[in-house]
N, C-alpha and C positions, 0 to 999 in steps of 0.2 A: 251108246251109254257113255262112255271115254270122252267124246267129242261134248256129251250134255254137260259134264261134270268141267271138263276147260274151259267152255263159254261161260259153266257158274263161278268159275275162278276169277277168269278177268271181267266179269260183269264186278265179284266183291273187290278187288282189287281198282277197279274204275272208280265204285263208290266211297271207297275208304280214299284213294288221291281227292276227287271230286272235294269230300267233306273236309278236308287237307287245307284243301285252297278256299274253303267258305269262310267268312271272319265276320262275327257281330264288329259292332263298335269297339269294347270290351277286348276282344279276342286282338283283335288288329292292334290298339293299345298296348296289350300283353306280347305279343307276338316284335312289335318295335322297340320295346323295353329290352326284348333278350336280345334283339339282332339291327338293331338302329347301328348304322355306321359311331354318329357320335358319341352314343352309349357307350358303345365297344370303345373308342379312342378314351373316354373320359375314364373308365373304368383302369384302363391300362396306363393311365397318368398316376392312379393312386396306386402301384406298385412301383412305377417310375420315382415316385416322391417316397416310396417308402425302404425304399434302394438307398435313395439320397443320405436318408438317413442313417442308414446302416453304414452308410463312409463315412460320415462326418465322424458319426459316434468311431468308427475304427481307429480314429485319429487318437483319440484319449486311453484308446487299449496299450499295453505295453507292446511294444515291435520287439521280434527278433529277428536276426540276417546275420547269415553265414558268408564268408568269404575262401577263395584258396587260391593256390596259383601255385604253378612249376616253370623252372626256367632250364634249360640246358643251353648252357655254353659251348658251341661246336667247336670254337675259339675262345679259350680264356683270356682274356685280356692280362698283359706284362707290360714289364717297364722295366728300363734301361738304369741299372744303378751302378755307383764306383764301389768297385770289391770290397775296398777297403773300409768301407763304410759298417759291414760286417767283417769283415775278418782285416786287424791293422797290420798283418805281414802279408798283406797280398801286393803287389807290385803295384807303383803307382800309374793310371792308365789305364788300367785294366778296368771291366764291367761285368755286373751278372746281368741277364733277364731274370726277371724275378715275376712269378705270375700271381695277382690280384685278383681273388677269386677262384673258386669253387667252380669246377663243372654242373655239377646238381643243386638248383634251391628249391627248396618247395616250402611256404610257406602257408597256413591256414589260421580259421578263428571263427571267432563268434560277439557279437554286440548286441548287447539289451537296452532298450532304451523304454522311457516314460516320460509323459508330458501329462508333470503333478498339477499341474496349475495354468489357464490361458483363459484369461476374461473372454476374449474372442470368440475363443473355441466354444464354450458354455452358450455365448448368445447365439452363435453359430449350430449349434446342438435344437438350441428352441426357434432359431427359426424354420430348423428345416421340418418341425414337427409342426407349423405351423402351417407350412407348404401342404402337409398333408393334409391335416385340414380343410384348406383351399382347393385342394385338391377333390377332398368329399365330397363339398360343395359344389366343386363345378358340376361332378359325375350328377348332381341331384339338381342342378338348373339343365343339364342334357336332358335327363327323363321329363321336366315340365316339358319344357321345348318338345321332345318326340312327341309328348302327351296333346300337345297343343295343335302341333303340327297334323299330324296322324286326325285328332275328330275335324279340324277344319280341312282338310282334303276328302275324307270319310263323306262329311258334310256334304261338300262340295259336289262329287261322286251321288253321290244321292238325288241330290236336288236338280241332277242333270238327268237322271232315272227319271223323275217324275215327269221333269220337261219334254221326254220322249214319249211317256205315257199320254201324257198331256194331246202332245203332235198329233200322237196316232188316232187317240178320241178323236179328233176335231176330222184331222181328213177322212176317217169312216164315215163319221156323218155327214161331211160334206160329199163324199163318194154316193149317200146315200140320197142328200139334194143335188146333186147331180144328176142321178138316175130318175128323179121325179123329174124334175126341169126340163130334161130331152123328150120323157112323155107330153110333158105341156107342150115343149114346141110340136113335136112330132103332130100333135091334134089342131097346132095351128093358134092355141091360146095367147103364147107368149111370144117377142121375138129372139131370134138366133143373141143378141148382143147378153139377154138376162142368163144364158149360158155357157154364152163364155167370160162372164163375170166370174161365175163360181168355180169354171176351170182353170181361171187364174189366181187365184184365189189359195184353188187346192196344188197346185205349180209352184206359187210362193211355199206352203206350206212342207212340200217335197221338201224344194230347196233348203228349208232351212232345217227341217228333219235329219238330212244327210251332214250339212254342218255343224249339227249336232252332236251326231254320231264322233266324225272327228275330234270334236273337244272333248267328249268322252272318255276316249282313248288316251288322248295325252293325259285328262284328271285321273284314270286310272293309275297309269305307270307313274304321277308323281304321289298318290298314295302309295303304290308297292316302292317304291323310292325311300320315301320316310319311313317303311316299317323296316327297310333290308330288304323286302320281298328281292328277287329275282324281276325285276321290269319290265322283261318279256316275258315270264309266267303268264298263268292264265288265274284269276281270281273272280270271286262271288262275294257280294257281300249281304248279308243276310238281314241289317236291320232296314226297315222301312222308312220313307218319308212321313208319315204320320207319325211313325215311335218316334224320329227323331226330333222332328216338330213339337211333339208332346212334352220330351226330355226337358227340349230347349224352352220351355214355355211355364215350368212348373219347380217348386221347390227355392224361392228364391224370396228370403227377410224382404218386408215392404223397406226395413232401414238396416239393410248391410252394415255390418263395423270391419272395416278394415285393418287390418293389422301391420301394420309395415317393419315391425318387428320381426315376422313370419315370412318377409316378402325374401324371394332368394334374390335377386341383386343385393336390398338392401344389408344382407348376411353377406353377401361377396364384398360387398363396400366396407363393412366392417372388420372382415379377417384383413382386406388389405391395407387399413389405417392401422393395423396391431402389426403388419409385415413392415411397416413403415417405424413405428414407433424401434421394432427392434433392431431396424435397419441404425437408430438412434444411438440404440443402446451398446451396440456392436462396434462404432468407430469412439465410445467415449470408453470401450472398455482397451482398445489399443494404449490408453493412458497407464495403465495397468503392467505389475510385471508378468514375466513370463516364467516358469520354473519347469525344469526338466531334468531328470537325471540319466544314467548311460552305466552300463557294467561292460568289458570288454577284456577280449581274452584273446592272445595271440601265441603262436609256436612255430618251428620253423625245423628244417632237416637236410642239414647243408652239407654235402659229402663230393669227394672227385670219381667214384663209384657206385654208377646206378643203384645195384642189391643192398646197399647200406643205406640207402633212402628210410627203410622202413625198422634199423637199427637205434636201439633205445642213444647208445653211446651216441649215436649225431644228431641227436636233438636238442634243439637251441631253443630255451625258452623265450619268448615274445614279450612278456609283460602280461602282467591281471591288474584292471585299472576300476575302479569303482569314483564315478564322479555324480557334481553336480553342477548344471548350468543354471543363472540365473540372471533375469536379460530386466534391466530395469530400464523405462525408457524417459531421461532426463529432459532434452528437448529435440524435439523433432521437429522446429520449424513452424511456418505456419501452415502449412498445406494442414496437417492436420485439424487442426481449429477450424480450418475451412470445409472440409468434411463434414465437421459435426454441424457448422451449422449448414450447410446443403440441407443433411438427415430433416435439421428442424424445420426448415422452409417447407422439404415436400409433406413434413407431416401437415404444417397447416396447409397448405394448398389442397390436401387428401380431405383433412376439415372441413373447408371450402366444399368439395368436390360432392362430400357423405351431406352435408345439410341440403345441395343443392338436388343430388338425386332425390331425397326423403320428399322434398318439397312437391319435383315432378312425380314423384309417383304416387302421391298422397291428389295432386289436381288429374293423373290418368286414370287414378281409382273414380273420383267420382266422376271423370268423364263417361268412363265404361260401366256406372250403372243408369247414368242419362240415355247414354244410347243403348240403352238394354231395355228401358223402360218405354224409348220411343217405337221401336223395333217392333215390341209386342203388341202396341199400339197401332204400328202399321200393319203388323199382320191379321190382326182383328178387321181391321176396314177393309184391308184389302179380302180377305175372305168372304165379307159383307155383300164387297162388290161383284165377287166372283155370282155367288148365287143371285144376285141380281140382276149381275149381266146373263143369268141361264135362262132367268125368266124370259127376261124379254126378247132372247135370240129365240126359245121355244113358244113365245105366242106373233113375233115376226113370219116363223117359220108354218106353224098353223095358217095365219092370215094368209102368206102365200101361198100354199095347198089346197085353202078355200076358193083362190084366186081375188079376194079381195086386198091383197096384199103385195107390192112390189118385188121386183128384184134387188133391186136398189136398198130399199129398206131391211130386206133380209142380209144383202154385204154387210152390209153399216152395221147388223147386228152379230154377227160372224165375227165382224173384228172388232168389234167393241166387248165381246168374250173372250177373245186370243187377246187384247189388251189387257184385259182385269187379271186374266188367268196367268201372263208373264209379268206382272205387277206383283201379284201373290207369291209367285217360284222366288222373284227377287227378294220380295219382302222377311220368306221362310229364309233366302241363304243370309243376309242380313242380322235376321233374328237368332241363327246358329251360330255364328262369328261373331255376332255382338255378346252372346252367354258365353262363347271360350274366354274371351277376352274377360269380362267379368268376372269368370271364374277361376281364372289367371290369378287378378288381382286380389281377389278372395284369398288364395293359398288354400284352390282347392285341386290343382293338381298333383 
């Protein structure tokens, strides 16, 4: 009983990892969103920029800083004076050592400072809230990208599923005209050459089965790649070639409107001409003065007597100082003016830059729904063709079982179905990659 109840243990625990590792579309999507490498990195940029600005802004907070220091003289330092210098009956020639200094200093304080006013600082303040921004943005051109990435791999992954399934159809039934064929010869109808046609035939068809396999493998792990998976995990994916075929074939305006406003470069091109402008605005504010003020507070406990260190009677007041600086800047030369207009150049050059992307991406919009459009049109014919080519490999294949029919002509129809049928796989991966892309430029990821 004990042993039935452990095996129903790890049987639910097999099934619960199992269902772990299954991922629709959808799922795998969702699953790269939380754990995509470049998510992750972009995600942790907007706390990196939002750091930033917690220092910059600390700069306009008022500072305080304390200072102190102790000195003990092991050696007071003296000097050599004529007596009579103090005292006028002291013998002429004669000298005192006289000692300069205190054994014990100890000195402490405090300063307060404020920075009332710095053009710099201010533009320095907005752009680093502008970085964040930029920041946002990137993290939300990362999740396109995962988004995009992830169903064209997904895709990809799929449409090699089928092409296995594909393989395996075709060499069953040639398995299955093969086993006819060796009864025709075996009775002497045919000769030996019309079977070993078709076991070449199903030999090429191995071969490429198996190389199949292998690209499989790799499309796998660059799926689990893009979502984070673990690479050498073990995963399922649950939607099919038809659903996905379907997806990609359905739901799509005869006249798409493109939004390039929506577009995320074109928003990244935009935050970066406002990072520019204030790049502008930050070197003409150097023109600008500066104003700061400072409170500051000093004291000191100067004794020949360590224990009297901390005696009111040897305390030596330091000064309490309450200022204000104020930095005007008359001329600086020209490097400055050179600066500013640097700022101006790269803004237009950025100009330049923002009209010219708008333009490519407005001509890769309507490239990507031409080739979306011809896509679904191939895979229309190519479909067309497939059940075409079923017919006539299945009344080749008749004819030859009647014996009225070739060997020869039954090949020729074998791989004039394995033709139509890798025409359609390609035309399906085509039609999937042409819809991301499309739907890319949509702003619909």
């Amino acid at each position: 009983m004990i042993q039935k109840i452990f095996i129903g243990i790890l049987l639910l625990i097999a099934g619960r990892t199992e269902a772990q590792n299954a991922f629709s579309l959808a799922q795998a999507i969702d699953y790269g969103l939380k754990n995509g490498y470049s998510v992750q990195n972009a995600a942790t940029d907007i706390e990196i920029a939002k750091k930033k600005v917690a220092e910059i802004r600390g700069i306009g907070i008022p500072q305080l800083s304390a200072d102190g220091s102790y000195q003990n003289f092991l050696a007071v330092p003296v000097s050599v004076i004529e007596a009579n210098a103090f005292n006028p009956a002291a013998p002429s020639g004669t000298y005192l050592r006289v000692p300069f200094g205190v054994q014990h200093n100890m000195s402490y304080g405090y300063t307060a400072s404020w920075l009332a006013f710095s053009g710099e600082y201010i533009v320095g303040l907005q752009a680093s809230k502008a970085y964040v921004d930029i920041s946002r943005t990137s993290l939300r051109k990362s999740e396109i990208e995962v988004k995009e990435s992830i169903t064209r791999a997904y895709g990809t992954v799929v449409i090699l599923y089928e092409n296995k399934r594909i393989l395996e159809e075709n060499i069953a039934s040639l398995d299955n005209s093969i086993t006819q064929t060796e009864a025709f010869y075996n009775e002497g109808l045919i000769e030996e050459m019309d079977v070993d046609r078709l076991k070449l035939l199903r030999k090429n068809l191995s071969t490429t089965l198996t190389t199949l396999a292998q690209q499989t493998k790799l499309a796998e792990k660059l799926l689990k790649f893009n979502m984070g998976f673990d690479v050498n995990g073990e995963i399922s994916l649950t939607d099919k070639f038809q659903s996905l075929l379907s997806t990609a074939s359905t739901g799509i305006d005869p006249q798409p409107k493109f939004d390039l406003n929506a577009n995320i470069d074109n928003i990244l091109l935009d935050q970066s001409l406002n990072l520019q402008k204030l790049e502008l605005k930050r070197q003409r504010a150097n023109y600008l003065p500066t104003l700061s003020t400072f409170y500051t507070w000093k004291e000191s406990r100067i004794t020949n007597e360590g224990d009297q260190l901390f005696d009111p009677l040897f305390r030596v007041p330091g000064g309490t100082i309450l200022g204000v600086n104020l930095s005007v800047p008359i001329f600086k030369g020209l490097s400055q003016r050179a600066r500013v207009q640097t700022a101006q150049l790269n803004i237009s050059k950025t100009e330049i830059s923002v009209k010219q992307a708008q333009q490519g991406l407005a001509l890769q919009s309507a490239q990507s729904f031409t080739s979306y459009t011809a896509a679904l049109s191939n895979v229309q014919n190519s479909r067309e063709s497939v059940e075409l080519a079923e017919r006539i490999r299945d009344r080749a294949r008749i004819k030859f079982q009647e014996g009225v029919g070739s060997s020869v002509e039954l090949l020729q129809a074998e791989n004039e179905l394995l033709s139509a049928q890798a025409a359609y796989v390609n035309a399906a991966q085509q039609l999937i990659d042409s819809r991301v892309t499309l739907d890319k430029n949509l702003n619909k990821f």
